[in-house]
N, CA, C and O of each residue as an XYZ file, in Angstrom:
804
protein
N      -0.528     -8.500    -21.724
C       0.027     -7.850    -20.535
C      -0.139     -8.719    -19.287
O       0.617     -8.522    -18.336
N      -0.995     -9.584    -19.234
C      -1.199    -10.177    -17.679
C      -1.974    -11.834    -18.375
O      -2.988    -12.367    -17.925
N      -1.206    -12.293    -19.433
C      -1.074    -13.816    -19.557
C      -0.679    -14.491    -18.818
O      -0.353    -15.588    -19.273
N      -0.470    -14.274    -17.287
C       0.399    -15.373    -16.428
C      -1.181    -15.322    -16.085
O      -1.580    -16.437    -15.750
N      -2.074    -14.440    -16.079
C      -3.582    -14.718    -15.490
C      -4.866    -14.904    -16.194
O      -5.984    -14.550    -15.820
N      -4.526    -15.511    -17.259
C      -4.915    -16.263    -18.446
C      -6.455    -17.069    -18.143
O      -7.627    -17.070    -18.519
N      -5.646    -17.645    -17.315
C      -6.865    -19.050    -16.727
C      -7.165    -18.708    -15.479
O      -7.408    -19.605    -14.672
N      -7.204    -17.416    -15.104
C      -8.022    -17.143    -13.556
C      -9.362    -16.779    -13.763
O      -9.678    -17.314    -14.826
N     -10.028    -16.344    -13.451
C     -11.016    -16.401    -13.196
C     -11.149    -14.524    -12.075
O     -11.535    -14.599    -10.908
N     -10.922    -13.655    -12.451
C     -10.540    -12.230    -11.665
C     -11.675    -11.661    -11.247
O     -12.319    -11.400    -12.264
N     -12.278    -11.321    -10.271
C     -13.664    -10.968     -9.281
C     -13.237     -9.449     -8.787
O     -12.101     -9.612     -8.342
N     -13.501     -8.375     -8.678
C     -13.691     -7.399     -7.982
C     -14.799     -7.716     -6.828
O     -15.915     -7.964     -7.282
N     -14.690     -7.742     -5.630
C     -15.823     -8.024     -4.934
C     -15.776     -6.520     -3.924
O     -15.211     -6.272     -2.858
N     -16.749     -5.614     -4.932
C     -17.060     -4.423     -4.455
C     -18.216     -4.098     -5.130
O     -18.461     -4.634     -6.211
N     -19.239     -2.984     -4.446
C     -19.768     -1.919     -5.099
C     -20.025     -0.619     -5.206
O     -20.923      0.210     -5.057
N     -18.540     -0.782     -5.621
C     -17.938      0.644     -5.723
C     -17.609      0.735     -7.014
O     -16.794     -0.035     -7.521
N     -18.445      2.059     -7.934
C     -17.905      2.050     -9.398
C     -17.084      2.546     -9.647
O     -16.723      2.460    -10.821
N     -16.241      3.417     -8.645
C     -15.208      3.726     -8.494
C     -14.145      2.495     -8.761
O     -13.642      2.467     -9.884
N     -13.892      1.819     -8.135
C     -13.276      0.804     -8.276
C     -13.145      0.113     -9.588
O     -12.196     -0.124    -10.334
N     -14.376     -0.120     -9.613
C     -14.638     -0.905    -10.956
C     -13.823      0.102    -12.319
O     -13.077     -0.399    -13.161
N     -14.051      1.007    -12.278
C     -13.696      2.144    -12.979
C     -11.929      1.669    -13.154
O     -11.273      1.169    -14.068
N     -11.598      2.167    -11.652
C      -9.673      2.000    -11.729
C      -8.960      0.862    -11.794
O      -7.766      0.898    -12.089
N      -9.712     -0.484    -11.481
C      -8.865     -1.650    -12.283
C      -9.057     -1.543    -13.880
O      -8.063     -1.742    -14.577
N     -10.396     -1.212    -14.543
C     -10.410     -1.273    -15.785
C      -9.105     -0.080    -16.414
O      -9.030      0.185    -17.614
N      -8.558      0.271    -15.809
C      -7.657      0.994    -16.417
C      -6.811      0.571    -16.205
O      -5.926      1.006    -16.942
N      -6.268     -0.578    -15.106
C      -5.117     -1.478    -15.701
C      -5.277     -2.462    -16.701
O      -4.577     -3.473    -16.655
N      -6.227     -2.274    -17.729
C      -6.752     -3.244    -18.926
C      -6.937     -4.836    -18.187
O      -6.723     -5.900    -18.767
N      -7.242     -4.724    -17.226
C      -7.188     -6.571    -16.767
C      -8.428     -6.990    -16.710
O      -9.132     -6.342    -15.936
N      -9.018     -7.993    -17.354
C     -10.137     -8.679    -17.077
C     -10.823     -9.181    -15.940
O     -10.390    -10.152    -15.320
N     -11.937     -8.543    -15.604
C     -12.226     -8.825    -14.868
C     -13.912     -9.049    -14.529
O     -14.491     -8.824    -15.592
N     -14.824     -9.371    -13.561
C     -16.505     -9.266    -13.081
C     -16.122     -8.540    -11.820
O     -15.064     -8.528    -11.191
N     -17.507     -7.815    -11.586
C     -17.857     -7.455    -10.411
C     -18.954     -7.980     -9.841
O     -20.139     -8.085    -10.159
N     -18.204     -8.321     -8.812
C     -19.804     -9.214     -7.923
C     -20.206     -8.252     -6.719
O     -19.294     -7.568     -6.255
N     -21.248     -8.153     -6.267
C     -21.371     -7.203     -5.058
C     -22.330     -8.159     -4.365
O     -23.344     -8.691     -4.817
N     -21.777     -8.252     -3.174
C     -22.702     -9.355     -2.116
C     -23.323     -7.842     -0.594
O     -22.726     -6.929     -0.025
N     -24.074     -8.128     -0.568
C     -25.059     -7.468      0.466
C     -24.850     -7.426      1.707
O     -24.768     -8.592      2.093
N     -24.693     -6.576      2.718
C     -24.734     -7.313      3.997
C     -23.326     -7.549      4.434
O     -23.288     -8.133      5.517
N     -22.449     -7.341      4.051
C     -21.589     -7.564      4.729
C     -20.796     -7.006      5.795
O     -20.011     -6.147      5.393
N     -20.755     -7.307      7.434
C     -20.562     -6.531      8.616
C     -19.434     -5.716      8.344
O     -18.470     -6.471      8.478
N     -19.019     -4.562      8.027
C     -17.986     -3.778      8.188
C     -17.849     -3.249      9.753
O     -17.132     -2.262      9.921
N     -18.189     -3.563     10.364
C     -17.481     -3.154     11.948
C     -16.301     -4.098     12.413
O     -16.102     -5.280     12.132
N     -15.683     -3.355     13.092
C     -14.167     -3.476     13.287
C     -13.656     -3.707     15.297
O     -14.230     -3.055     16.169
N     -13.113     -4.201     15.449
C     -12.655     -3.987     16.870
C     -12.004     -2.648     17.061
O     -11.063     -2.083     16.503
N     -13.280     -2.149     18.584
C     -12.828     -0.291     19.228
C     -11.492     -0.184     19.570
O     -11.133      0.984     19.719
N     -10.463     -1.199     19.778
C      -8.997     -0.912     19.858
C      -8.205     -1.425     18.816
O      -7.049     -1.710     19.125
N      -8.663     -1.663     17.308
C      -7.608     -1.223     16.534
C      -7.322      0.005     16.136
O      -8.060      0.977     15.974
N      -5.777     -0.175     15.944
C      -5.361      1.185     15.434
C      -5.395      1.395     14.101
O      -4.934      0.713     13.185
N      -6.389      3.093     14.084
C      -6.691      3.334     12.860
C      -6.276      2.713     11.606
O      -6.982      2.192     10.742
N      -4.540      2.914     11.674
C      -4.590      2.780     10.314
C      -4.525      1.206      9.772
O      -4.366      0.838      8.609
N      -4.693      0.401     10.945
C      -5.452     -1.123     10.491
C      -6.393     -1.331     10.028
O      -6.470     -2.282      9.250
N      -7.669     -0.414     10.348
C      -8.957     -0.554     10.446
C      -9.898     -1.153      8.593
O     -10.854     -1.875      8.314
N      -8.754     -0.201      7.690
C      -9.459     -0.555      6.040
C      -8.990     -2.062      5.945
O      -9.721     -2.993      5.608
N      -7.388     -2.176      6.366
C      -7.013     -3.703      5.920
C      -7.808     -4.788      6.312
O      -7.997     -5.701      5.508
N      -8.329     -4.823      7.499
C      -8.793     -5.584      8.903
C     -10.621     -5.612      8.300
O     -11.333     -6.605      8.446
N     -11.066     -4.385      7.675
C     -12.452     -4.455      6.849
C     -11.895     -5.254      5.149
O     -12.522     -6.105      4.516
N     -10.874     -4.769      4.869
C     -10.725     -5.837      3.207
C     -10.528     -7.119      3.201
O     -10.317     -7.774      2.180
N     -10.595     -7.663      4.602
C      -9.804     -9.187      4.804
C     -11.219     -9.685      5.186
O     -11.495    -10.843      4.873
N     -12.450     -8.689      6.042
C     -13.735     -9.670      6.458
C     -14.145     -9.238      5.252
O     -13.124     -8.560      5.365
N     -14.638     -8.927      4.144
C     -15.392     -8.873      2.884
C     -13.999     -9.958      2.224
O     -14.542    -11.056      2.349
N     -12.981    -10.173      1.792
C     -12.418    -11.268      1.423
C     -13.033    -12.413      1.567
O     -13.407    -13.167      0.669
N     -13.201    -12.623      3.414
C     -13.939    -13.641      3.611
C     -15.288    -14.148      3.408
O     -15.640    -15.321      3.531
N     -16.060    -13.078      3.064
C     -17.332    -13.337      3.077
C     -17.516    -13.881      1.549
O     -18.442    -14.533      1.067
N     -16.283    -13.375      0.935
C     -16.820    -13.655     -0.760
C     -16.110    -14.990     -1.350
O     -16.160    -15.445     -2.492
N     -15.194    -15.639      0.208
C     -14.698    -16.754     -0.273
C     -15.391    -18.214     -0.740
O     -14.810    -19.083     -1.390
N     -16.262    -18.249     -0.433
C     -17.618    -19.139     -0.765
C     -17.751    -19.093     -2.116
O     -18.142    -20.104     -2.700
N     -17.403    -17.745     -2.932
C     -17.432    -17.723     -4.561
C     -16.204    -18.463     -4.994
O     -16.241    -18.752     -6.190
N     -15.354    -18.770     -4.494
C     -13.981    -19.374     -5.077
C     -13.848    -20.093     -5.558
O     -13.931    -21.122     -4.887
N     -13.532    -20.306     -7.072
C     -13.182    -21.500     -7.937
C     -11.572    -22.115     -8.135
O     -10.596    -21.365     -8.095
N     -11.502    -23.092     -8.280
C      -9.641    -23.601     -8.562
C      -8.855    -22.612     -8.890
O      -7.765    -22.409     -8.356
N      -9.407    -21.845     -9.897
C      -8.856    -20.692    -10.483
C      -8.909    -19.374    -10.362
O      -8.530    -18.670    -11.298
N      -9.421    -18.789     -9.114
C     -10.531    -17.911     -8.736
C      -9.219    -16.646     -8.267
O      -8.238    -17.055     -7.646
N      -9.344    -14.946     -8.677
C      -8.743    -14.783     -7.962
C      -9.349    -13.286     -7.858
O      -9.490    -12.505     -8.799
N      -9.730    -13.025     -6.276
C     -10.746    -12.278     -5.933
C      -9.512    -10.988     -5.570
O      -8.314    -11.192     -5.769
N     -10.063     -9.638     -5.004
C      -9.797     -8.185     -4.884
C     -10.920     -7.624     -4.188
O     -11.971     -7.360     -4.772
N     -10.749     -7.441     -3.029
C     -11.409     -6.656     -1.944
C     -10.554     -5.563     -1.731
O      -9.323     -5.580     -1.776
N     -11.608     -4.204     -1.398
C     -10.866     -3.077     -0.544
C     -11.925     -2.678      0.466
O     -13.060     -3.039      0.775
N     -11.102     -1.838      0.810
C     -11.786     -0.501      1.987
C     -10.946      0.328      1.779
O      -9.804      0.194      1.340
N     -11.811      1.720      2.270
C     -11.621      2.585      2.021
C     -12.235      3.737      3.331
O     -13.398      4.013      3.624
N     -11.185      4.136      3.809
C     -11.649      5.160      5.447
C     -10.901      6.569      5.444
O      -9.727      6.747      5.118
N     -11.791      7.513      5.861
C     -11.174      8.982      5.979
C     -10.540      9.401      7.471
O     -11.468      9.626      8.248
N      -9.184      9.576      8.116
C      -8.884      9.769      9.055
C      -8.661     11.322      9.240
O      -7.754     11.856      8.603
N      -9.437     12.047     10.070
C      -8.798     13.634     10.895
C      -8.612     13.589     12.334
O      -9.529     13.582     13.154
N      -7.550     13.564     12.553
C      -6.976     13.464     13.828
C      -7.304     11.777     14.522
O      -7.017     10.755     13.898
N      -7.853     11.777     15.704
C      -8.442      9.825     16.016
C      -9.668      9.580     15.938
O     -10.257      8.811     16.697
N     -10.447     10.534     14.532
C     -11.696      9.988     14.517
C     -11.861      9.254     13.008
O     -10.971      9.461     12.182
N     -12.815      8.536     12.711
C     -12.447      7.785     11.364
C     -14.239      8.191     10.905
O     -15.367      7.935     11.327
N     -13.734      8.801     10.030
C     -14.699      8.977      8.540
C     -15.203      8.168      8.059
O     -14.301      7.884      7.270
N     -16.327      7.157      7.742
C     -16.472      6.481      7.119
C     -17.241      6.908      6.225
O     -16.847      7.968      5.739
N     -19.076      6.142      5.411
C     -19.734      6.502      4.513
C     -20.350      7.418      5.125
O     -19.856      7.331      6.249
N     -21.205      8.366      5.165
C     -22.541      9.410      6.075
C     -23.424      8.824      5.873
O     -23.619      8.370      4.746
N     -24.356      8.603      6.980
C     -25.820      8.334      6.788
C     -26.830      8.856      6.110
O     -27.537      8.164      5.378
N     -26.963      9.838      6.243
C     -27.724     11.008      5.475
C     -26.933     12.843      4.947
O     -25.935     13.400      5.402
N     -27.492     13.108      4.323
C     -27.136     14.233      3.626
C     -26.557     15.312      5.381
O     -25.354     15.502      5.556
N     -27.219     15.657      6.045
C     -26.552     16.389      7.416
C     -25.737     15.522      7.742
O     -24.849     16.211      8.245
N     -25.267     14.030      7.842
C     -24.149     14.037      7.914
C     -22.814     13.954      7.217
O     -21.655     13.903      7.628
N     -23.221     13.956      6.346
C     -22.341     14.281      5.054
C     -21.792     15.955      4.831
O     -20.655     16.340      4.558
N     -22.914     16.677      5.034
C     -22.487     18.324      5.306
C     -21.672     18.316      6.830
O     -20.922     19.278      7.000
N     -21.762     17.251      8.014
C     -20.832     17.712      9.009
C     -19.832     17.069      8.937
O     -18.962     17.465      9.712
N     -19.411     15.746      7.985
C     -18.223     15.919      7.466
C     -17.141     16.963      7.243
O     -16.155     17.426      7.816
N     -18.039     17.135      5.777
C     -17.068     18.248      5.005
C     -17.079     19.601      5.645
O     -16.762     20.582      4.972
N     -17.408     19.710      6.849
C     -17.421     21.016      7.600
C     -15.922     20.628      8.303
O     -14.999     21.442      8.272
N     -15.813     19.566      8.809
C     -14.916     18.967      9.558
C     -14.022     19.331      9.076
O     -13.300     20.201      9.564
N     -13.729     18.482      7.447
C     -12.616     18.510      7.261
C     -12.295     19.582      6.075
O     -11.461     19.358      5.199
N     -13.274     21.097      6.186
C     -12.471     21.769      5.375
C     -11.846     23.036      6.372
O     -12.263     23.505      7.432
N     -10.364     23.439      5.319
C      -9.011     23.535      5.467
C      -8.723     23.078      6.415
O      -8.378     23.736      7.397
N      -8.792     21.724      6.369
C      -7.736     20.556      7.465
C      -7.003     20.127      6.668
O      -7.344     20.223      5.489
N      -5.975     19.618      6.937
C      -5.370     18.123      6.409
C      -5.858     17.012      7.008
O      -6.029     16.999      8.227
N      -6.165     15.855      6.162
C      -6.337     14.643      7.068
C      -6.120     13.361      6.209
O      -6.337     13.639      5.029
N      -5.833     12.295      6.349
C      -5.142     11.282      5.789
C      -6.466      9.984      5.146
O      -7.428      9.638      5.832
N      -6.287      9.654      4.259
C      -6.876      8.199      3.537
C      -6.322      6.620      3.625
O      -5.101      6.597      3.474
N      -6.842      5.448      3.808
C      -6.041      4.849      4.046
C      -7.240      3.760      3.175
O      -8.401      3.588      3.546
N      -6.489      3.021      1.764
C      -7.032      2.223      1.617
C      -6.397      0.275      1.399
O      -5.371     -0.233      0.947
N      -7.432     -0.159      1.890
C      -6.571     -1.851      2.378
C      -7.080     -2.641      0.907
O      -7.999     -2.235      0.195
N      -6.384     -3.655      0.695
C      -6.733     -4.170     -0.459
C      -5.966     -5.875     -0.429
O      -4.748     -6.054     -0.461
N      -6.826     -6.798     -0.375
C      -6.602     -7.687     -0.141
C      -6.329     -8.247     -1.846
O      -6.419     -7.531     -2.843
N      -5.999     -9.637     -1.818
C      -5.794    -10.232     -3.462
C      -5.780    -11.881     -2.563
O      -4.918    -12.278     -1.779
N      -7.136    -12.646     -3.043
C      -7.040    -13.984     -2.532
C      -7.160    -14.636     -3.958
O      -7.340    -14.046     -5.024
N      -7.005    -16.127     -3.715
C      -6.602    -17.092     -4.229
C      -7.129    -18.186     -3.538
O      -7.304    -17.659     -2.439
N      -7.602    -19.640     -3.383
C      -8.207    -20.345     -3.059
C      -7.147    -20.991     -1.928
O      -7.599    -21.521     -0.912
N      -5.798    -20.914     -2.162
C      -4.577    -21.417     -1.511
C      -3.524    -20.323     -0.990
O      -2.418    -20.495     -0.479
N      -4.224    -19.141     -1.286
C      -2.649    -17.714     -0.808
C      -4.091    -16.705     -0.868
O      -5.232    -16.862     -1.304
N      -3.222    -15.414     -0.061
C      -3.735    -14.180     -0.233
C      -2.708    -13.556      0.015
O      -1.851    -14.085      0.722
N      -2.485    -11.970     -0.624
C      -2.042    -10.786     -0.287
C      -2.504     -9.773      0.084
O      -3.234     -9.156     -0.692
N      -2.255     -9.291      1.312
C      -2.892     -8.109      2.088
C      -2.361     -6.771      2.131
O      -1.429     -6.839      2.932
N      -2.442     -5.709      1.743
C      -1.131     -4.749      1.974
C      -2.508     -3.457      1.865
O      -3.675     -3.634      1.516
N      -1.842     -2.216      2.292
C      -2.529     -0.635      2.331
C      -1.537      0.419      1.825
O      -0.315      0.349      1.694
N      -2.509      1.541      1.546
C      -1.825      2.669      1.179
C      -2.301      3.933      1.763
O      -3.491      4.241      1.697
N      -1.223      4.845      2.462
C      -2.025      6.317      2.755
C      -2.105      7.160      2.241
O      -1.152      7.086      1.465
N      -2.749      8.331      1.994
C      -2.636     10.020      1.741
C      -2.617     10.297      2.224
O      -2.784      9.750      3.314
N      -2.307     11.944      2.006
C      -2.761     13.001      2.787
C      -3.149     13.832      2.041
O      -2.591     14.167      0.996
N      -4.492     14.413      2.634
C      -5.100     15.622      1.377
C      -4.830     16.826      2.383
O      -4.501     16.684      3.561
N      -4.966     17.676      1.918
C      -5.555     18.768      2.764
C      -6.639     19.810      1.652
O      -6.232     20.220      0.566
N      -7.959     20.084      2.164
C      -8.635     20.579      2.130
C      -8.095     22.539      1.915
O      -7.293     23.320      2.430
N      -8.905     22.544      1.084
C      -8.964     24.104      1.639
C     -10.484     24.825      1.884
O     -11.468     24.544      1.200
N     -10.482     25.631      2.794
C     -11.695     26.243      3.465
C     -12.967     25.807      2.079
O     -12.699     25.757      0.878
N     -14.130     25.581      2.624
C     -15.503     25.380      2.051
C     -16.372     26.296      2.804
O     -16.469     26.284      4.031
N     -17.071     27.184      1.923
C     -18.642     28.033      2.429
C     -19.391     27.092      2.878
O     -18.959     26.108      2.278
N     -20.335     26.703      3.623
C     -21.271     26.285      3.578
C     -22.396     26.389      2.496
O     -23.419     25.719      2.632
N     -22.249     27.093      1.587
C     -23.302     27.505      0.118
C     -22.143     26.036     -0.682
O     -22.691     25.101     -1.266
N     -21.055     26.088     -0.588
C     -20.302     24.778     -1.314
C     -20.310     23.287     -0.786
O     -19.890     22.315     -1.414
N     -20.777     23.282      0.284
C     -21.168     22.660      0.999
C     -22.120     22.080      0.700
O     -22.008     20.939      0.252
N     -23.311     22.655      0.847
C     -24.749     22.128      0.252
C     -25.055     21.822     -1.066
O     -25.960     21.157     -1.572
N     -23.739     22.692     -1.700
C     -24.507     22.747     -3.276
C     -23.274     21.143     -3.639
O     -23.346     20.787     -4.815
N     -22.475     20.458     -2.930
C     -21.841     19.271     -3.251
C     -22.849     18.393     -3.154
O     -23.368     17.777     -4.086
N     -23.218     18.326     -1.608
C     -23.928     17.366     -0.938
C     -25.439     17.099     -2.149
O     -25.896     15.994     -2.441
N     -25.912     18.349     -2.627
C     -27.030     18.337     -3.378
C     -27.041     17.826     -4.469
O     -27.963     17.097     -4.834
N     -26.096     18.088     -5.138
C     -25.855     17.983     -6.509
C     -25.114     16.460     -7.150
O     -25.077     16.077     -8.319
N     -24.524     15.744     -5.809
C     -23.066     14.447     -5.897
C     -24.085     13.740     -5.015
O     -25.101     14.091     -4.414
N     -23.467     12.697     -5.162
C     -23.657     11.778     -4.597
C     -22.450     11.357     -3.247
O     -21.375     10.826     -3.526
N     -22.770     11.626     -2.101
C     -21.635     11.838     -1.068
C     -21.588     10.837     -0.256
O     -20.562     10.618      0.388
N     -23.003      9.836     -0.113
C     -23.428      8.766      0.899
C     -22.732      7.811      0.809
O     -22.144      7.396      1.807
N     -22.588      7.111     -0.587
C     -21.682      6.500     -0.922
C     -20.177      6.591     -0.660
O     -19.545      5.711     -1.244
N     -19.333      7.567      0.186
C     -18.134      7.885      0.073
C     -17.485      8.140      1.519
O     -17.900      8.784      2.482
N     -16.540      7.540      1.353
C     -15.839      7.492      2.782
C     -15.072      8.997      2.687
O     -14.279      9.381      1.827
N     -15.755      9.943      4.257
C     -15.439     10.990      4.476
C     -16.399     11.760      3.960
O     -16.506     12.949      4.262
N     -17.261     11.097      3.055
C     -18.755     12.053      1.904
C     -18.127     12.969      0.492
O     -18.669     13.736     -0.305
N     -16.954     12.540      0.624
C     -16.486     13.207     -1.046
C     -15.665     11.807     -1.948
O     -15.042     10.753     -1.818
N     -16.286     12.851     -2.977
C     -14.732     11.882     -3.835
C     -14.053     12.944     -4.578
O     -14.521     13.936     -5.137
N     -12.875     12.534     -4.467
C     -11.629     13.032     -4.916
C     -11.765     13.772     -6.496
O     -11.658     14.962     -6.793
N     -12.001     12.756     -7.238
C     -12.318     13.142     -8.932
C     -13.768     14.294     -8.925
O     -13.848     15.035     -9.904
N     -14.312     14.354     -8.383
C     -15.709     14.856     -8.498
C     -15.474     16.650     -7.844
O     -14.573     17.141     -7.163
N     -16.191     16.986     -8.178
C     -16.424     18.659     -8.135
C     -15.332     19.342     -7.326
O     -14.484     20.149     -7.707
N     -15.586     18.750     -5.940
C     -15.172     19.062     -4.536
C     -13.833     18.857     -5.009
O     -13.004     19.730     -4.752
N     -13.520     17.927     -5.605
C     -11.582     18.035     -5.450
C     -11.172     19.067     -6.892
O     -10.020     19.483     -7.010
N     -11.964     19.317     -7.657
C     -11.286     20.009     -8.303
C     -11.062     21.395     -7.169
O     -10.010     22.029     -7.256
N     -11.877     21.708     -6.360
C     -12.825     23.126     -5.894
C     -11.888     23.074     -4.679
O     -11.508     24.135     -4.184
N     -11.536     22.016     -4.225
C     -11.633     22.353     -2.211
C      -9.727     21.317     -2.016
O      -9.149     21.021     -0.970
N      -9.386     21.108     -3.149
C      -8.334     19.583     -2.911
C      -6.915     20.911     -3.239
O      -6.679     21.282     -4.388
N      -6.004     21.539     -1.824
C      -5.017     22.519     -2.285
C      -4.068     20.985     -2.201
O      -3.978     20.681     -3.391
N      -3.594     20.284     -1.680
C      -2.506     19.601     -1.670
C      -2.595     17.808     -0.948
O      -3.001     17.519      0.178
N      -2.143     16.964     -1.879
C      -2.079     15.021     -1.777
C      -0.700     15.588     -1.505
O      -0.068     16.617     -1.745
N      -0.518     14.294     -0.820
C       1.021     13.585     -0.674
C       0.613     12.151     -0.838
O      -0.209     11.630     -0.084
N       1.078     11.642     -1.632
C       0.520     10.320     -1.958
C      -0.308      9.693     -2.995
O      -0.707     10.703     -3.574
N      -0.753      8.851     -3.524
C      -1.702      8.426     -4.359
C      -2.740      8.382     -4.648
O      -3.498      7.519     -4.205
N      -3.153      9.432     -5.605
C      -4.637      9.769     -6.105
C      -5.790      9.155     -5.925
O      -6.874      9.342     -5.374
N      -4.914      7.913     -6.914
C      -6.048      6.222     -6.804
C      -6.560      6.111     -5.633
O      -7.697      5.701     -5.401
N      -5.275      6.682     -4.356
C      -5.532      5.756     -3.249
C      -6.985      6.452     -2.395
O      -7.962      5.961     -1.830
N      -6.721      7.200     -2.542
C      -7.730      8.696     -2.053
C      -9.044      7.785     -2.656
O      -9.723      7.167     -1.836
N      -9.347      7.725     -3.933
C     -10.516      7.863     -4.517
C     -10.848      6.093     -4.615
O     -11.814      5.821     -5.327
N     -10.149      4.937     -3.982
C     -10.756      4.183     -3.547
C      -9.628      2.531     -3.725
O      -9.728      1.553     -2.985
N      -8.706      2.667     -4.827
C      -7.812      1.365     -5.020
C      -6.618      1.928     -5.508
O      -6.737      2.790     -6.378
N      -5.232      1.545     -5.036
C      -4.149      1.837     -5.313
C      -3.431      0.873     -5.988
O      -2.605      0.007     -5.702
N      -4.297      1.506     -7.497
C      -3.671      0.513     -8.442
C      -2.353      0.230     -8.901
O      -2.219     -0.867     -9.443
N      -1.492      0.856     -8.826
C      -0.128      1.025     -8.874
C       0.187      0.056     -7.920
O       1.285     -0.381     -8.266
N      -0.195     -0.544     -6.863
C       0.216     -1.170     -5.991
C      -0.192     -3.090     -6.503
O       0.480     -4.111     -6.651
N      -1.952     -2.641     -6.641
C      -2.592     -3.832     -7.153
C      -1.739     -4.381     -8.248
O      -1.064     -5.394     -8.062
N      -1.750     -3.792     -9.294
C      -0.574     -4.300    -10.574
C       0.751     -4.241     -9.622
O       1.519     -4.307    -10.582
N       1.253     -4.201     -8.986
C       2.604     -4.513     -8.872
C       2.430     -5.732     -7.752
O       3.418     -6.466     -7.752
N       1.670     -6.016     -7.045
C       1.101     -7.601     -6.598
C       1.415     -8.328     -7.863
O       2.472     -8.912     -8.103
N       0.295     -8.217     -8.706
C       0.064     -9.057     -9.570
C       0.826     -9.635    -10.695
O       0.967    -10.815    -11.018
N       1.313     -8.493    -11.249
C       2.901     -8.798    -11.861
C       4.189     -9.130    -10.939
O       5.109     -9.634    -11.582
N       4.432     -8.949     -9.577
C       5.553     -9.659     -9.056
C       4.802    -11.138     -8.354
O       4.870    -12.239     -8.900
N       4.291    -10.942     -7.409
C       4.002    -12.474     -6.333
C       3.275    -13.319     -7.665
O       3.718    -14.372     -8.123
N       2.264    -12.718     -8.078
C       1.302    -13.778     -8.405
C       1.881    -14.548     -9.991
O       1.825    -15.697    -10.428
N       2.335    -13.478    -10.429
C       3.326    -13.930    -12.033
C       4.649    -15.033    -11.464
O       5.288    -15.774    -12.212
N       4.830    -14.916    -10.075
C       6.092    -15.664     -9.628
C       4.933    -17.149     -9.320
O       5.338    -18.293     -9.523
N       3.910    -16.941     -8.960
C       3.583    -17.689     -8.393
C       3.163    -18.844     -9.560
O       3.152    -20.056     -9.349
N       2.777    -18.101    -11.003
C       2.176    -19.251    -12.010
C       3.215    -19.848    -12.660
O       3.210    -21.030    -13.002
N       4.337    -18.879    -12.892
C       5.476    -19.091    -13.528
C       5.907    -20.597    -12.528
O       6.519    -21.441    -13.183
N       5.665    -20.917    -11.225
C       6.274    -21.865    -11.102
C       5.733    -23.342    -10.719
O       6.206    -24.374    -10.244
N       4.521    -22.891    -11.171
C       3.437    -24.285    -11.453
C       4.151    -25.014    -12.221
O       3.715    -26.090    -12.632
């Protein structure tokens, strides 16, 4: 299925098992490397929905130092937008419960950026949702936050996990994209630019 990428060398540079999870389901070979430390702050006047691409391009960079002749790396981000405030991971469990206070029965949008480098090219591109929530008790509330793991998660949920079966009335948009890589997108990089690109070595 993806012999034009034969002789690459394919890096996930995340640690997110999420991730790791949804490329392995486009069957493509690949490692995950996770490097430490890397500044995710952003300039206070971009507009939101720059903000994941503009974070997948500085972790790109930071992991370009791993790059071999053949090297071909996959960064994302991943940010929760309600109205002009941006969601990111929660610090602790209370803020993870004033999240999901926030955003239940709201609608509010996902936006994840996903870079694809190469030692000589990169591709940069994003994808949005929209979820909308429906109302949460605070007893559902606590018993997520308690029971999941929420710290880890931009906005403090994930999509696949309890809360979206329980609290998720309506997406417009891509599942994947919600819950962290829009693989539908990633494979269609990779089979158009980058298959154009070996094909003409």
């Amino acid at each position: 299925m993806w012999k034009h990428l034969d002789d690459y060398q394919i890096i996930l540079g995340s640690q997110s098992p999420r991730r790791v999870e949804l490329l392995r389901g486009l069957d493509l070979p690949f490692e995950q490397i996770r490097l430490e430390g890397v500044d995710e702050s952003y300039p206070t006047d971009l507009p939101l929905e720059e903000i994941p691409l503009y974070i997948a391009r500085v972790k790109a960079e930071a992991y370009r130092p791993l790059l071999g002749e053949r090297t071909l790396l996959i960064t994302a981000d991943t940010l929760v937008f309600i109205g002009d405030k941006v969601l990111g991971k929660p610090r602790d469990a209370a803020e993870a419960k004033a999240m999901l206070r926030e955003l239940s029965g709201q609608k509010h949008t996902v936006t994840t950026g996903v870079v694809l480098m190469t030692p000589d090219r990169s591709v940069a591109f994003s994808d949005t949702a929209t979820v909308e929530f429906l109302p949460l008790t605070d007893e559902e509330i606590d018993y997520y936050v308690t029971h999941y793991q929420p710290l880890d998660k931009a906005g403090a949920y994930g999509i696949q996990e309890w809360i979206g079966y329980r609290a998720i009335r309506r997406i417009e948009g891509s599942f994947y994209t919600v819950m962290g890589l829009p693989v539908h997108l990633v494979g269609e990089q990779l089979m158009s630019i980058f298959h154009t690109n070996t094909s003409n070595r």
